[in-house]
DRENZASE-752984 format. One record per residue: residue in three letters; x, y, z of N, C-alpha, C, O in turn. Coordinates in steps of 0.1 Angstrom, whole numbers, plus 5000, padded with zeros to 4 digits. Layout:
DRENZASE-752984
AlaXYZXYZXYZXYZ ...
END
This chain:
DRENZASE-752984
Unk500849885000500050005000500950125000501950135007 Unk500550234991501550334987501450434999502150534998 Unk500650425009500750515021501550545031501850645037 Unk501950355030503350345039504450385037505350335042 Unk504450485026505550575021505350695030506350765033 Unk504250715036504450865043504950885054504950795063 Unk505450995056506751015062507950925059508750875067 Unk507950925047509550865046510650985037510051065031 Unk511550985036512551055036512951015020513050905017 Unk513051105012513451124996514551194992514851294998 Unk515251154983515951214976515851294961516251234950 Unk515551384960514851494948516351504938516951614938 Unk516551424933517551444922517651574912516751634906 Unk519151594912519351764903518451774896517651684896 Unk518351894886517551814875517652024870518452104876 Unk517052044862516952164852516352254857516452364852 Unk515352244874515552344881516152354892516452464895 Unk516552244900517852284912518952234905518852194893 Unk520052224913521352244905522152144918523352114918 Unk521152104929521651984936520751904943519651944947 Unk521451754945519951714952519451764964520151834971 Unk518051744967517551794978516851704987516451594982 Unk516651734998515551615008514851645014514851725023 Unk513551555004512451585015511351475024511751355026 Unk510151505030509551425037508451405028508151495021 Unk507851305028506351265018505351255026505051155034 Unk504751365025503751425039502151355033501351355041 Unk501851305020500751275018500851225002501551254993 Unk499951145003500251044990498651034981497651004987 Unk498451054970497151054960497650914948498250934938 Unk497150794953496950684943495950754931496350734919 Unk494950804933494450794919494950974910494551014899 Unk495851064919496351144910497551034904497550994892 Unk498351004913499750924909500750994914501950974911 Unk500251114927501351224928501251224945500251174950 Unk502351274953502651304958503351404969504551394969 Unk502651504982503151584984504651584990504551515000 Unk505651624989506451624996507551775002507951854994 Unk507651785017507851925021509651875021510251785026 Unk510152005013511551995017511952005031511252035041 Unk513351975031513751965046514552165047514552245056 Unk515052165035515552335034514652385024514652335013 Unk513852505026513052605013514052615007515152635012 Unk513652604993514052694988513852834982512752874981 Unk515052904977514453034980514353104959515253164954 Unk513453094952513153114942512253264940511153284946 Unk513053374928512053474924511653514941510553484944 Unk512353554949512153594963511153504973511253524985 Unk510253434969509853314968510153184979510853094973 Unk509853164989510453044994509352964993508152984996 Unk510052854984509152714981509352594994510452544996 Unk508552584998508652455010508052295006508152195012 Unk507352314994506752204992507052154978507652234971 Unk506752004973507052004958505851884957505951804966 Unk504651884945504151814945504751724932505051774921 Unk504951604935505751474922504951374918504551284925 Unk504651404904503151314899504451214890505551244885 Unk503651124890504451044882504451074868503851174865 Unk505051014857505351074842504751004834504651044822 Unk504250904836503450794824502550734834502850694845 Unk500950764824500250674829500250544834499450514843 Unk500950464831501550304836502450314848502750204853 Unk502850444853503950434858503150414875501950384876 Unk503550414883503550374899504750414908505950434905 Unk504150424922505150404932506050294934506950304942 Unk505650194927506350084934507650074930508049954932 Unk508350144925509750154923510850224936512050204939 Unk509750334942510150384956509850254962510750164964 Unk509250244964509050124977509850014978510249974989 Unk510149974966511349874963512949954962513849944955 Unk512750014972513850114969515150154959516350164961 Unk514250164946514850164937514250344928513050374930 Unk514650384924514650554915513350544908512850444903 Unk512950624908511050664903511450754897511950844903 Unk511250774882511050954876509450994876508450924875 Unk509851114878508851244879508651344874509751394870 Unk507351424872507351554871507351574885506851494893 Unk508051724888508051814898507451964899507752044890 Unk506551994910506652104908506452154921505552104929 Unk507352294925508252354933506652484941506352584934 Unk506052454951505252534956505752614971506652574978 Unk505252714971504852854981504352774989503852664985 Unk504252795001503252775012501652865012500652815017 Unk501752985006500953034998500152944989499052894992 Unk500652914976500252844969499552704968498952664958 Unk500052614983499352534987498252534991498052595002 Unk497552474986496152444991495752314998495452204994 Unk495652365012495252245019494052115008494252005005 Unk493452175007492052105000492452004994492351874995 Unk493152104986493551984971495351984969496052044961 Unk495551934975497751964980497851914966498452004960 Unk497651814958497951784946497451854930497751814919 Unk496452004934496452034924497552174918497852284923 Unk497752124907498452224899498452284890499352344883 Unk496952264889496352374876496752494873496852534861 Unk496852574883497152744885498452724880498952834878 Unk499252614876500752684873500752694856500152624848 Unk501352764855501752844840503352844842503852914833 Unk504152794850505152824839506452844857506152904867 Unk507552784852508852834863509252734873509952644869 Unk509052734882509352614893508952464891508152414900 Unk509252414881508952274877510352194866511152254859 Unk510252044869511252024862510751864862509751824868 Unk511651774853511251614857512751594859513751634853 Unk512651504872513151444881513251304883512551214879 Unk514551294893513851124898513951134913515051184917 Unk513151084921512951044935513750914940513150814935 Unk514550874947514550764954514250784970514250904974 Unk513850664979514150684991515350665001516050574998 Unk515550745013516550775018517250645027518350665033 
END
């Protein structure tokens, strides 16, 4: 069950928008988005901007968690949120973004 991923500890590999890895916690998990939230352990600080959160949906419909769980590398889209911009309600949506703090990535666990 992909829940018993929460609270577990990630590793957010470089990628085209950080320039090193980062770690975070997997604060909440959506099986039928494919995505989940995860709060870094350091904000980062973007466009004056401190992002504390990154929601990571998986990249292909076929794709799954179960490559984290088997502790083995998962790619992702990422994308890089405000604490502002989080929405309790719906932590996995990201309709409102047009553009900037996003990249694809790959996750393993720590």
């Amino acid at each position: 069950m992909t829940k018993s991923l929460i609270n577990s500890e990630v590793i957010i590999y470089e990628n085209d928008f950080i320039d090193r890895n980062a770690v975070a916690t997997i604060i909440s998990v959506a099986e039928d988005y494919k995505a989940m939230l995860l709060k870094l352990h350091e904000p980062l600080v973007w466009n004056k901007k401190h992002l504390n959160y990154v929601v990571a949906k998986t990249r292909l419909v076929n794709d799954s968690f179960e490559p984290l769980k088997l502790k083995q590398t998962m790619g992702c889209g990422a994308t890089w949120l405000s604490e502002e911009k989080l929405n309790p309600q719906e932590p996995f949506d990201t309709s409102w973004w047009r553009g900037g703090a996003a990249a694809i990535t790959s996750l393993k666990l720590l």
